[in-house]
CHARMM internal coordinates of N, CA and C (Angstrom, degrees):
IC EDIT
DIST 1 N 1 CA 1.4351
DIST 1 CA 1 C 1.5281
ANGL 1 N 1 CA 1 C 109.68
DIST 1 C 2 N 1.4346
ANGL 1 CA 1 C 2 N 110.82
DIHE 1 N 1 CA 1 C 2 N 142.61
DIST 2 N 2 CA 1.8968
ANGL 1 C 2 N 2 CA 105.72
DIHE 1 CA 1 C 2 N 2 CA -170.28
DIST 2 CA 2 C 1.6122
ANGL 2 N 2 CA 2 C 88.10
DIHE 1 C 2 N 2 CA 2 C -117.55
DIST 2 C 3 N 1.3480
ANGL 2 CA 2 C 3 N 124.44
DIHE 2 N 2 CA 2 C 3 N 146.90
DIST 3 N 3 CA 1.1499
ANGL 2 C 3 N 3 CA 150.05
DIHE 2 CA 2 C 3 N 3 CA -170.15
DIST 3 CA 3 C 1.5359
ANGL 3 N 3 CA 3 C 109.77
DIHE 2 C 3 N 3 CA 3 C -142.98
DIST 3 C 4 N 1.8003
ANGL 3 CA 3 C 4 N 102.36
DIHE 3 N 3 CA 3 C 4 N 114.18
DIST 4 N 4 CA 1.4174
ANGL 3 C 4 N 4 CA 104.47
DIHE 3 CA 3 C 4 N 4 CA -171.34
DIST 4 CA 4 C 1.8719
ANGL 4 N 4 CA 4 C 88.60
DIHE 3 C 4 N 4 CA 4 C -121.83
DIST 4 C 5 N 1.1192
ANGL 4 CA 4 C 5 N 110.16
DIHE 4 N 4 CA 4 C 5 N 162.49
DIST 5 N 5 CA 1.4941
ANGL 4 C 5 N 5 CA 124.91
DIHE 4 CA 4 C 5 N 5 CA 174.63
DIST 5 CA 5 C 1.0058
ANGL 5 N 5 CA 5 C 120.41
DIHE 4 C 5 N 5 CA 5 C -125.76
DIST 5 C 6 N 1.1830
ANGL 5 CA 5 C 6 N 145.72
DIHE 5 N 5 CA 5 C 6 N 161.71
DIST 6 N 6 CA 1.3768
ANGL 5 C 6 N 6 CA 160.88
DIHE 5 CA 5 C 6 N 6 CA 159.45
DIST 6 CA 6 C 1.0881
ANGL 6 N 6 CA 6 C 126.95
DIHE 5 C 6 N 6 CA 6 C -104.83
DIST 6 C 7 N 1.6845
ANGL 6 CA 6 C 7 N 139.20
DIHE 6 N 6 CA 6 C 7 N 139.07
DIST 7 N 7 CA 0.9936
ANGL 6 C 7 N 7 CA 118.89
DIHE 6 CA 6 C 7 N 7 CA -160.94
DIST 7 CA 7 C 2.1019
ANGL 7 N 7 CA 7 C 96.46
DIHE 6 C 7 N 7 CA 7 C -122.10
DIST 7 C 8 N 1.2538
ANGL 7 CA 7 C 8 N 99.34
DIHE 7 N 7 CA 7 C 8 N 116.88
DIST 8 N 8 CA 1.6206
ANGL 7 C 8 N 8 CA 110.43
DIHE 7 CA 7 C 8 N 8 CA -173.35
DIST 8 CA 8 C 1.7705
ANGL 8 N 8 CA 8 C 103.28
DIHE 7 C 8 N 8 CA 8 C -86.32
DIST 8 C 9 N 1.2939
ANGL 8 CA 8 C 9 N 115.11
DIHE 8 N 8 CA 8 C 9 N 128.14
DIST 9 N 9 CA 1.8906
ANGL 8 C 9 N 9 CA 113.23
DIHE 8 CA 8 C 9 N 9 CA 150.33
DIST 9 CA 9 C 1.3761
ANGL 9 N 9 CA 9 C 119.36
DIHE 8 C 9 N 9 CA 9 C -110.22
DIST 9 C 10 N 1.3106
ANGL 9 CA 9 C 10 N 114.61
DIHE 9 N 9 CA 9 C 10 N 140.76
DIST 10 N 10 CA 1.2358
ANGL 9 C 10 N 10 CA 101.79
DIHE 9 CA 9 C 10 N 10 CA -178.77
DIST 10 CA 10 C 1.5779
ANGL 10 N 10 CA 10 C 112.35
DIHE 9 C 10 N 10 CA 10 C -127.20
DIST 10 C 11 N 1.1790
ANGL 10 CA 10 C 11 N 139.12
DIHE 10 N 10 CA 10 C 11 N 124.45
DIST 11 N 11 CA 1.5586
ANGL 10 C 11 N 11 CA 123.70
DIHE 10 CA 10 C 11 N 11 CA 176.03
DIST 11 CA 11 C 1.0579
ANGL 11 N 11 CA 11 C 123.62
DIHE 10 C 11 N 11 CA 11 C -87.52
DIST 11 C 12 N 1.3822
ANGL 11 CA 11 C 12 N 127.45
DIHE 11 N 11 CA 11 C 12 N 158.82
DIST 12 N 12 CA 1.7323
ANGL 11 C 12 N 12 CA 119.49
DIHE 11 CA 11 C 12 N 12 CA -176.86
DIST 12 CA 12 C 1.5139
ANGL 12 N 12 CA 12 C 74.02
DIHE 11 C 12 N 12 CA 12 C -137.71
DIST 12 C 13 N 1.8801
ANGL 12 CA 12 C 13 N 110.24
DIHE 12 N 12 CA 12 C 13 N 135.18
DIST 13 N 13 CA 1.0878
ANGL 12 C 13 N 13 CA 143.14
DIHE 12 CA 12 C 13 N 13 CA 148.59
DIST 13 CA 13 C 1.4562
ANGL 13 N 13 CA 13 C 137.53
DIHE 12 C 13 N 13 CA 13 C -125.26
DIST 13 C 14 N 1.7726
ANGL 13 CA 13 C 14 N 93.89
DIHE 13 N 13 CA 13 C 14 N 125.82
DIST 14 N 14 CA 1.6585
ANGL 13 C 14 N 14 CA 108.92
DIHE 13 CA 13 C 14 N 14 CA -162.61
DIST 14 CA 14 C 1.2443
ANGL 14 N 14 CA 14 C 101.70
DIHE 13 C 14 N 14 CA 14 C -100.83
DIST 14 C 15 N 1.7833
ANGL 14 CA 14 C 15 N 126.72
DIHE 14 N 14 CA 14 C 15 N 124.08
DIST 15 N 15 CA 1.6479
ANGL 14 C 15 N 15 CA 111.54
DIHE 14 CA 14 C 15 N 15 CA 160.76
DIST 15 CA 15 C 1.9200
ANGL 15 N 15 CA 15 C 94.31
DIHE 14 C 15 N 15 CA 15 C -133.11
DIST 15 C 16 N 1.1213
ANGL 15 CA 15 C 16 N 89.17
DIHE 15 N 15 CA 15 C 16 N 171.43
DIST 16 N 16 CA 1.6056
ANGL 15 C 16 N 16 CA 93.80
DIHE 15 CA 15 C 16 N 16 CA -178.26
DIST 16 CA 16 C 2.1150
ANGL 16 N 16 CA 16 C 95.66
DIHE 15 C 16 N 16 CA 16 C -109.30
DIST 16 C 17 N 1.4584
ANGL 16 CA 16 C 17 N 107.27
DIHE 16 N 16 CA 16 C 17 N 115.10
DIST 17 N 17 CA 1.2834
ANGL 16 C 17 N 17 CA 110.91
DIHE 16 CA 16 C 17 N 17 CA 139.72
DIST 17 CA 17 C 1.5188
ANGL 17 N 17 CA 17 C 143.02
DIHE 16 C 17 N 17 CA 17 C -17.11
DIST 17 C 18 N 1.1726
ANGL 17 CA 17 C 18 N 134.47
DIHE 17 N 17 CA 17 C 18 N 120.18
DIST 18 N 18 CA 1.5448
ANGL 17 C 18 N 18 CA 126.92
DIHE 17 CA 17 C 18 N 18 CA 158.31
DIST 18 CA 18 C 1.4783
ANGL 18 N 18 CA 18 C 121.07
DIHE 17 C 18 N 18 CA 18 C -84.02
DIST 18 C 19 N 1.7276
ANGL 18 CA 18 C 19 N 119.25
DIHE 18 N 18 CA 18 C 19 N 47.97
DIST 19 N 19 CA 1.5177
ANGL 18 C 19 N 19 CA 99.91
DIHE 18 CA 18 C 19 N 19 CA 176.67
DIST 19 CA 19 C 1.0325
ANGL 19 N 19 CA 19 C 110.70
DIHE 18 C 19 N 19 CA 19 C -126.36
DIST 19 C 20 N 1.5454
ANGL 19 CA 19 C 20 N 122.51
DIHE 19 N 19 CA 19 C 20 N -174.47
DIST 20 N 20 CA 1.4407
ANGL 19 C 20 N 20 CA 126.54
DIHE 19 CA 19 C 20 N 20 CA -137.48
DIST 20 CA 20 C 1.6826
ANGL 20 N 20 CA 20 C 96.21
DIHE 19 C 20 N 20 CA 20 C -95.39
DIST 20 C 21 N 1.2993
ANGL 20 CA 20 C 21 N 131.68
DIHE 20 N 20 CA 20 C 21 N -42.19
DIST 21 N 21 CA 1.2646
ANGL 20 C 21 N 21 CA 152.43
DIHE 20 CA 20 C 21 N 21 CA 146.46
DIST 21 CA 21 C 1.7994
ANGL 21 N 21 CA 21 C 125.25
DIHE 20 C 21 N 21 CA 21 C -56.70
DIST 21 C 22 N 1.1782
ANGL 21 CA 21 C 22 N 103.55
DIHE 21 N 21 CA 21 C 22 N 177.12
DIST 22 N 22 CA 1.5508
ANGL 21 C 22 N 22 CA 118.69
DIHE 21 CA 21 C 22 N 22 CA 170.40
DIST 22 CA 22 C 1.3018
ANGL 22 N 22 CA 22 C 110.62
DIHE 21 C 22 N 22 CA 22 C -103.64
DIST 22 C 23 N 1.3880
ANGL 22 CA 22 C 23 N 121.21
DIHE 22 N 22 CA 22 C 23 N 131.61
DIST 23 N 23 CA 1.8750
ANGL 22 C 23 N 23 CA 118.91
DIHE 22 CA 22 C 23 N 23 CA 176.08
DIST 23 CA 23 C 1.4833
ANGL 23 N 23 CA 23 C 116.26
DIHE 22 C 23 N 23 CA 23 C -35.45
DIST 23 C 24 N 1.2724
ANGL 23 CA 23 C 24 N 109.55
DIHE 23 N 23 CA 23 C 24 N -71.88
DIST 24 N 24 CA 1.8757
ANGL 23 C 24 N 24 CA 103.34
DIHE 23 CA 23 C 24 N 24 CA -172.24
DIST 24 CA 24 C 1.8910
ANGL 24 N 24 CA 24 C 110.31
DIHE 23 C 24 N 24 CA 24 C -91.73
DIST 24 C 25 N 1.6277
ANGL 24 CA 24 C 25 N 127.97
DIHE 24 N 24 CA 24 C 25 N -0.49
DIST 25 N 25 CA 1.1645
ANGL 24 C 25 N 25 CA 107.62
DIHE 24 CA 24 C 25 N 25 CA 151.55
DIST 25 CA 25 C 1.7220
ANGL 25 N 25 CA 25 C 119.78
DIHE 24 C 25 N 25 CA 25 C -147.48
DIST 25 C 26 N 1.5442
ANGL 25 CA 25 C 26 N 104.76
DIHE 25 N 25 CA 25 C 26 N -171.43
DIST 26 N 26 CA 1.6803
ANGL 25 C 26 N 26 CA 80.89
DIHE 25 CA 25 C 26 N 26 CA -176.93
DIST 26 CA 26 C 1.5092
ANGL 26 N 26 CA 26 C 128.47
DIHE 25 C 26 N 26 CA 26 C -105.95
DIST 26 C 27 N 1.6205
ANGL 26 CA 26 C 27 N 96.11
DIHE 26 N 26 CA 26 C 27 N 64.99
DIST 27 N 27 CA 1.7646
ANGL 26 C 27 N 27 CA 88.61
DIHE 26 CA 26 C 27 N 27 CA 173.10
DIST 27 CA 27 C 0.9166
ANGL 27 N 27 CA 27 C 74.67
DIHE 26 C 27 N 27 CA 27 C -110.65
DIST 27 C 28 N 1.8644
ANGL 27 CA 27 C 28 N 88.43
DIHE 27 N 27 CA 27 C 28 N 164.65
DIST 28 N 28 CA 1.5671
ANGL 27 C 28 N 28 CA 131.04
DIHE 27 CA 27 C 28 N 28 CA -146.78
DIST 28 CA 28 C 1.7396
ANGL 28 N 28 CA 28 C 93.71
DIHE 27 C 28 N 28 CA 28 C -88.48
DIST 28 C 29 N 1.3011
ANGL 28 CA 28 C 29 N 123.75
DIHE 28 N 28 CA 28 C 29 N 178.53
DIST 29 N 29 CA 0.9607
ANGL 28 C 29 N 29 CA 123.28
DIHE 28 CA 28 C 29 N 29 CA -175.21
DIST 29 CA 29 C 1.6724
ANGL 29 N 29 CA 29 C 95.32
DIHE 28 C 29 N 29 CA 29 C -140.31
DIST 29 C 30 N 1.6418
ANGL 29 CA 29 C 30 N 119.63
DIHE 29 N 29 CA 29 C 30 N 139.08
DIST 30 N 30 CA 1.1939
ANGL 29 C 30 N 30 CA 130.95
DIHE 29 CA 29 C 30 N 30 CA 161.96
DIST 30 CA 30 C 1.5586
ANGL 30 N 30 CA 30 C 112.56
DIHE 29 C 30 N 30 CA 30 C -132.62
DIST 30 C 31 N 1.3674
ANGL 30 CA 30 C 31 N 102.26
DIHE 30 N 30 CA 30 C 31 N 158.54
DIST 31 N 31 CA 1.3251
ANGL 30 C 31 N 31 CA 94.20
DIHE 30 CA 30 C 31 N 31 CA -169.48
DIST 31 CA 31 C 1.8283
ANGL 31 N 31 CA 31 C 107.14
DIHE 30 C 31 N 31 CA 31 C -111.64
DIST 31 C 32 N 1.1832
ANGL 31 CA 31 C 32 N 94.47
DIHE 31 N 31 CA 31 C 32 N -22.66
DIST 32 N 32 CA 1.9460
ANGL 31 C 32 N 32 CA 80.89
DIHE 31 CA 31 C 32 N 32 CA 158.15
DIST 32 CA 32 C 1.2828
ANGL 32 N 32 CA 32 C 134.35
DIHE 31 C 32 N 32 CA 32 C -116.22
DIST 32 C 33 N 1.3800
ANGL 32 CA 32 C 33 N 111.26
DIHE 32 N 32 CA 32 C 33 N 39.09
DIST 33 N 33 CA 1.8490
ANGL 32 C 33 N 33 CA 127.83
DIHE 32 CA 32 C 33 N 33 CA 169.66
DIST 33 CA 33 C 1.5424
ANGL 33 N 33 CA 33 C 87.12
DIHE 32 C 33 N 33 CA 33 C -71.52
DIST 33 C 34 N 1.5832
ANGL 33 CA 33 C 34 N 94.00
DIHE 33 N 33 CA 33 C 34 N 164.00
DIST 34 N 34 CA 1.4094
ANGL 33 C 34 N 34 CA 117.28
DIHE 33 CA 33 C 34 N 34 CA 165.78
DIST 34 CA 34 C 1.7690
ANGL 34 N 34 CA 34 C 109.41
DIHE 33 C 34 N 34 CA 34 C -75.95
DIST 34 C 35 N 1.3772
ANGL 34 CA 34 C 35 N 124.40
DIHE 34 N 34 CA 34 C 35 N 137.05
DIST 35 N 35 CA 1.0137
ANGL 34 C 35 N 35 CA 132.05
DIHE 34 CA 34 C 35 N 35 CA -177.28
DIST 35 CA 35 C 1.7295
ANGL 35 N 35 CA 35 C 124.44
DIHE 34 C 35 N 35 CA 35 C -43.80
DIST 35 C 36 N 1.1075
ANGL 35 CA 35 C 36 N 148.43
DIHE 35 N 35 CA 35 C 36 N 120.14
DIST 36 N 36 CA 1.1204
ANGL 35 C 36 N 36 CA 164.93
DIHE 35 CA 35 C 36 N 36 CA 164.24
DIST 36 CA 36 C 1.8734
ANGL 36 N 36 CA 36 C 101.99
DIHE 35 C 36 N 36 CA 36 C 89.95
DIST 36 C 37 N 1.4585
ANGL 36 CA 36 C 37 N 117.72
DIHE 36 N 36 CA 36 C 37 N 49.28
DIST 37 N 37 CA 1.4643
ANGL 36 C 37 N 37 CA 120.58
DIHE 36 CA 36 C 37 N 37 CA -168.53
DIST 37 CA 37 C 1.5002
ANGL 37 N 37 CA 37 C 83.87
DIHE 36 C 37 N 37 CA 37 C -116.51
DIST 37 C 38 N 1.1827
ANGL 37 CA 37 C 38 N 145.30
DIHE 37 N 37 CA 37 C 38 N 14.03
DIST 38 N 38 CA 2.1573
ANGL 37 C 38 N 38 CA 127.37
DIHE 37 CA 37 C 38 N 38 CA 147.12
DIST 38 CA 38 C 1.5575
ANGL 38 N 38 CA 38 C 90.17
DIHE 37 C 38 N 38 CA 38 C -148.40
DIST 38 C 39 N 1.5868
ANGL 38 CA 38 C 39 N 93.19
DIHE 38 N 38 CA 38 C 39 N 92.01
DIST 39 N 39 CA 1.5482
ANGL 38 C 39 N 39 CA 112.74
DIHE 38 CA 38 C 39 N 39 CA 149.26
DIST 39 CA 39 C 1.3642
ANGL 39 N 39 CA 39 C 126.47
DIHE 38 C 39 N 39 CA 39 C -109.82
DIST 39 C 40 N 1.7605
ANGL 39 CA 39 C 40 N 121.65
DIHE 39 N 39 CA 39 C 40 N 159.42
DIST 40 N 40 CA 1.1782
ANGL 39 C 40 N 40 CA 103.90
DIHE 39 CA 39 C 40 N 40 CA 157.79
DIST 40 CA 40 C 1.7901
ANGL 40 N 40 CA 40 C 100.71
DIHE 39 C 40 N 40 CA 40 C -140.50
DIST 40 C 41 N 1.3601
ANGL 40 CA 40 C 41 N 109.37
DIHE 40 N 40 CA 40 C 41 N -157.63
DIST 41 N 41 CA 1.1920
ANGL 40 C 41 N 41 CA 112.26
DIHE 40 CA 40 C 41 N 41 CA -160.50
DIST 41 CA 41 C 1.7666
ANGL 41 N 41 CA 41 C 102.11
DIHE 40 C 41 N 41 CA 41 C -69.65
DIST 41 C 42 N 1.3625
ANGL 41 CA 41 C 42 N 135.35
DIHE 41 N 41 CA 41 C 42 N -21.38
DIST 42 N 42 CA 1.1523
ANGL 41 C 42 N 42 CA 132.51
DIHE 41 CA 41 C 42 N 42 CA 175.13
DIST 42 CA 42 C 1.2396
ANGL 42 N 42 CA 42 C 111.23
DIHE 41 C 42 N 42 CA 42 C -78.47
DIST 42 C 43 N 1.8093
ANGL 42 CA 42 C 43 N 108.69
DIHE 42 N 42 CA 42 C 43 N -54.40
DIST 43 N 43 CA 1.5090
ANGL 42 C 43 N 43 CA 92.62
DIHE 42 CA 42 C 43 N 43 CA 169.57
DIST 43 CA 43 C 1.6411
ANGL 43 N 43 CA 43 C 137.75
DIHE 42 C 43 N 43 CA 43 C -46.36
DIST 43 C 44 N 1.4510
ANGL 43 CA 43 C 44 N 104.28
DIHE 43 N 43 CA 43 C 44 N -40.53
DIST 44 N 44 CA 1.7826
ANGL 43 C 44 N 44 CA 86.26
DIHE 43 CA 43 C 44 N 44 CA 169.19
DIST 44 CA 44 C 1.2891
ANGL 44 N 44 CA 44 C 106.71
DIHE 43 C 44 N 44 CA 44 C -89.29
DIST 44 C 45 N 1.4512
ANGL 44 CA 44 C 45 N 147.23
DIHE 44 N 44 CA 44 C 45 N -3.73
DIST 45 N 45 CA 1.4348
ANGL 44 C 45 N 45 CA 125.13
DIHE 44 CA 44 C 45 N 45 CA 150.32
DIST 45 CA 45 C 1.8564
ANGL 45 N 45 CA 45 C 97.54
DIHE 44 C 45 N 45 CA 45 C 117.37
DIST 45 C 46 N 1.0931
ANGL 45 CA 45 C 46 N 108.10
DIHE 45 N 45 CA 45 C 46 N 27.56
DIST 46 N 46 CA 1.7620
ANGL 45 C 46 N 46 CA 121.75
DIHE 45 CA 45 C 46 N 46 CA -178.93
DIST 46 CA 46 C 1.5646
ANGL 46 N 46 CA 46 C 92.37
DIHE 45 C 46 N 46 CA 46 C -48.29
DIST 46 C 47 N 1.7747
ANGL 46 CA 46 C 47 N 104.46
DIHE 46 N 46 CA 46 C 47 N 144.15
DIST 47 N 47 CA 1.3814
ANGL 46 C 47 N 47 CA 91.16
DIHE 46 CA 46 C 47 N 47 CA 168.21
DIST 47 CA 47 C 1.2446
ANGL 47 N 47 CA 47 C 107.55
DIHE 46 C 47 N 47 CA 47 C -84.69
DIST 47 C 48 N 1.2314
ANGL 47 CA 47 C 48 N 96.12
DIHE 47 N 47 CA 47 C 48 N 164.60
DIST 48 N 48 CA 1.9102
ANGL 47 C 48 N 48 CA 118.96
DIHE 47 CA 47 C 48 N 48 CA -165.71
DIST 48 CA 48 C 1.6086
ANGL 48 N 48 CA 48 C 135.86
DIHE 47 C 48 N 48 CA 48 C 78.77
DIST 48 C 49 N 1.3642
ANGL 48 CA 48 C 49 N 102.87
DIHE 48 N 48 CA 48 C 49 N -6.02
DIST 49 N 49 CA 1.2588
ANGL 48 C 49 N 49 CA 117.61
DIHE 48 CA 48 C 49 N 49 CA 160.80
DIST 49 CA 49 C 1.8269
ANGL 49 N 49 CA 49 C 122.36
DIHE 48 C 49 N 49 CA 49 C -103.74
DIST 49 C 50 N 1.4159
ANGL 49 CA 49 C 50 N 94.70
DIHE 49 N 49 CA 49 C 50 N 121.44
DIST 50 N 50 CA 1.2736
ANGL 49 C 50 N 50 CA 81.89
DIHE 49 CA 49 C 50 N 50 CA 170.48
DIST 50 CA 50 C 1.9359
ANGL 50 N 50 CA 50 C 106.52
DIHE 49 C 50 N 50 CA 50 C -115.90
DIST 50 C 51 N 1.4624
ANGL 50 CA 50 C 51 N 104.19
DIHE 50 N 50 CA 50 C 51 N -157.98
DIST 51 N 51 CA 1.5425
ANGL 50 C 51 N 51 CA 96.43
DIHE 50 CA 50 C 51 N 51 CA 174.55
DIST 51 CA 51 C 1.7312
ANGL 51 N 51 CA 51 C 98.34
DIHE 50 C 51 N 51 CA 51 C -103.12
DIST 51 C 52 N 1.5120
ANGL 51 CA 51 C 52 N 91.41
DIHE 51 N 51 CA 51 C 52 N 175.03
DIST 52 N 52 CA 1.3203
ANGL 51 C 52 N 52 CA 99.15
DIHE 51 CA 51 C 52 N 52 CA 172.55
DIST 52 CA 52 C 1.4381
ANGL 52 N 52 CA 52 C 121.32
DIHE 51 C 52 N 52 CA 52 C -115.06
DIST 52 C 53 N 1.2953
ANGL 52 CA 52 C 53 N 126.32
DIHE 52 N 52 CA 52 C 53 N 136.45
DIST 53 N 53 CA 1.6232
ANGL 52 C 53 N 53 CA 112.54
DIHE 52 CA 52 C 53 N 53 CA -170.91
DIST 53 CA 53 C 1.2705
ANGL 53 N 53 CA 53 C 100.32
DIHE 52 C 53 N 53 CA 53 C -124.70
END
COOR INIT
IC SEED 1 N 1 CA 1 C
IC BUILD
């Protein structure tokens, strides 16, 4: 049996947004709150909620 491979890269890129909101819902966004202080049930990803676009 002959076995050939391929060789895959993949990048993951992180930047932070300037908007007034969050992409998929609408809490507000600040940039010097303490981390996870305006969530809601989409933002952490509850099952059964999704966002709305």
């Amino acid at each position: 049996m002959k076995f050939t491979t391929d060789v895959v890269i993949g990048l993951e890129i992180h930047i932070q947004l300037n908007t007034v909101t969050k992409l998929f819902c609408s809490c507000p966004t600040q940039g010097s709150e303490e981390p996870n202080s305006r969530t809601c049930p989409v933002c952490l990803g509850h099952p059964g909620s999704k966002p709305v676009v």
